[in-house]
N, C-alpha and C positions, 0 to 999 in steps of 0.2 A: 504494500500500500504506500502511496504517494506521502508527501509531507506538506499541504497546502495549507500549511498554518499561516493568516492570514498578519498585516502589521499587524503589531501589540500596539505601536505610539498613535496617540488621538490625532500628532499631527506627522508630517513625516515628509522629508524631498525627495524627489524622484529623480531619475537619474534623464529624462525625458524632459525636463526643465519645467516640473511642476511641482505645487506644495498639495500634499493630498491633506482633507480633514476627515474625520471622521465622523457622519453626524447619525441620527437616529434611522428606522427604517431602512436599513442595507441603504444608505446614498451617503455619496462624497463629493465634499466641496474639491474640486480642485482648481487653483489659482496659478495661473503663467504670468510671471515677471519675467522681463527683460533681465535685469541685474540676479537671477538665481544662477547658481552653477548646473552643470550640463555634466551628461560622460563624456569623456575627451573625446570620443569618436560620435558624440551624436548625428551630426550632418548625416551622416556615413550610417544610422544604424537607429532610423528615428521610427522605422514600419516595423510593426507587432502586430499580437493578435491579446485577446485576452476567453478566459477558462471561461466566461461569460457572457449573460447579456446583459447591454444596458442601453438607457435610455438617458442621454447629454441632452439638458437645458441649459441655455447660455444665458447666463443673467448680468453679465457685461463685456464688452468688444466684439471684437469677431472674430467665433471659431474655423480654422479650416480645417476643412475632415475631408482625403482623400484614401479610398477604400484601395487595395491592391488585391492581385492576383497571382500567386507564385506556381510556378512551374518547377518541380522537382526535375532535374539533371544529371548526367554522370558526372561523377568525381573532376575535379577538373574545369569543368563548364560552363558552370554557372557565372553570373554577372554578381551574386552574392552567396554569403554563407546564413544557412537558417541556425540558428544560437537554440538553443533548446536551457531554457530556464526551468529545469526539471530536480533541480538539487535542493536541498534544505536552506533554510536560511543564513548567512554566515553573520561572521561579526559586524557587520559594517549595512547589514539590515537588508542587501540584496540577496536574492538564490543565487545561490553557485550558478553557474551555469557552461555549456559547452558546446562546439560545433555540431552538427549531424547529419546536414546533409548541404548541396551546393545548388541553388535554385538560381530563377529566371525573375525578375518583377515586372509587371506589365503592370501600370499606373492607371485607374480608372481616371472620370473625370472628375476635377476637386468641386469640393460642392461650400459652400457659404454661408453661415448660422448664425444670425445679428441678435441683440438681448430678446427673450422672450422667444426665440425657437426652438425647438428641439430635433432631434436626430437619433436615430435607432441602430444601434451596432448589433448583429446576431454573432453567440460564442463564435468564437474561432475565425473571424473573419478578419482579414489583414487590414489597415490602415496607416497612415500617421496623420497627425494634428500639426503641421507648419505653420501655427498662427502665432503671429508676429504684436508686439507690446503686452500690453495688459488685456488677460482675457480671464474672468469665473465663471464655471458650469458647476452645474449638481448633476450629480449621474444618482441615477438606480438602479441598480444591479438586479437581473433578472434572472432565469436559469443558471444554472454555476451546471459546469460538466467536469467529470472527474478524471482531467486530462492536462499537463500543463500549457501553460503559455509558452509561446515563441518571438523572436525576436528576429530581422534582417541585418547582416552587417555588408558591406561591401567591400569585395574579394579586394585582397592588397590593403586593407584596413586593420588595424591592430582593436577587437573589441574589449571594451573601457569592463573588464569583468571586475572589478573590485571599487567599483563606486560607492564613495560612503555616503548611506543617507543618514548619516549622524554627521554632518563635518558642522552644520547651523544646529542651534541650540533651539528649544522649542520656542523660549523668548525671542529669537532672530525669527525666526518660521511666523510668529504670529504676526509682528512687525510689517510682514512682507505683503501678509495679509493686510490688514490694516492698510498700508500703502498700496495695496492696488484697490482697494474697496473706494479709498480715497480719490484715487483719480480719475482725472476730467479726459472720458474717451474723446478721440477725436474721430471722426468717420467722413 
C-alpha cells in the first residue's frame, strides 16, 4: 500500500510557486506571488497531474490552466521525463520522487479564468497553471484515486527533487498571503 499521507502544515509552499492553505471541507486556498521561491527547474517541469478531482474558483487575477496530453515513448525519445512522485514524504515536506518513463507533451489550448470563475480538473489529467502576478483560487477536491501523482520535466533538465517546502516560516507564508489579498489587480 501507497503512503498518500497528505501535508500535516495548515499552510505550506509548493515547489510550483504557490502557498497552499488548508481550509475546511477538502478545499485549499492557494495563492501565487510573484516574489515566492520556485524549484530550480520549474520552467522546465511546471505540467502535472494530481490523484484527484477538483474544482478551481478564482477569487483574484487570472488563472491560466493549460491541460496537456503525454504520449508515452521509448527510452531515449521522448521530449520529457514523467517524474513519478510515488515515495513517502521526506524531510523537506516533498515525496521522494523518481524518473519512469520518457514521454511526448502535446499542449492543448490555454484557456482563461478571471475572479468569480471556475474550472474542473478530472484525477489524473495533465496541466500547468502559467499564470503570471498575483493570483487566489479555492479548489475542492473531488474523487481522490489510489494512484500517485506525476510530474513532467524536460529531457536535459536536472529535476529540483529536494525542494524545501519549509525554507519560509508559516509567519513569512501568511504574510504572502496577506500581500496578495492586498493587492490592486490590474487587468
Amino acid at each position: 500500500m501507497r503512503d498518500f499521507t497528505p501535508t500535516k502544515e495548515t499552510i505550506s509552499l509548493h515547489g510550483l510557486g504557490f502557498i497552499q492553505l488548508i481550509l475546511d471541507g477538502n478545499q485549499r486556498m492557494h495563492v501565487w506571488h510573484p516574489d515566492l521561491p520556485r524549484r530550480d527547474c520549474y520552467e522546465h517541469s511546471a505540467i502535472h497531474n494530481h490523484r484527484f478531482a477538483f474544482t478551481s474558483r478564482v477569487l483574484k487575477g487570472v488563472q491560466i490552466n493549460q491541460r496537456c496530453d503525454l504520449e508515452i515513448v521509448k527510452p531515449g525519445a521522448g521530449t520529457h521525463a514523467l517524474i513519478s512522485h510515488n515515495g513517502p514524504r521526506s524531510d523537506k515536506g516533498g515525496r521522494l520522487s523518481y524518473p519512469v518513463a520518457d514521454v511526448n507533451v502535446h499542449l492543448r489550448q490555454v484557456e482563461r479564468y478571471e475572479a468569480g470563475q471556475e474550472y474542473f480538473m478530472p484525477a489524473m489529467e495533465y496541466h500547468h497553471t502559467p499564470s503570471e502576478g498575483v493570483v487566489i483560487t479555492v479548489i475542492t477536491k473531488h474523487a481522490e484515486m489510489a494512484i500517485h501523482a506525476n510530474s513532467v520535466c524536460k529531457q536535459g533538465v536536472d529535476f529540483h527533487y529536494d525542494f524545501d517546502r519549509f525554507q519560509l516560516s508559516p509567519a513569512e507564508l501568511f504574510a504572502y498571503v496577506v500581500d496578495a489579498m492586498q493587492c490592486t489587480t490590474k487587468g
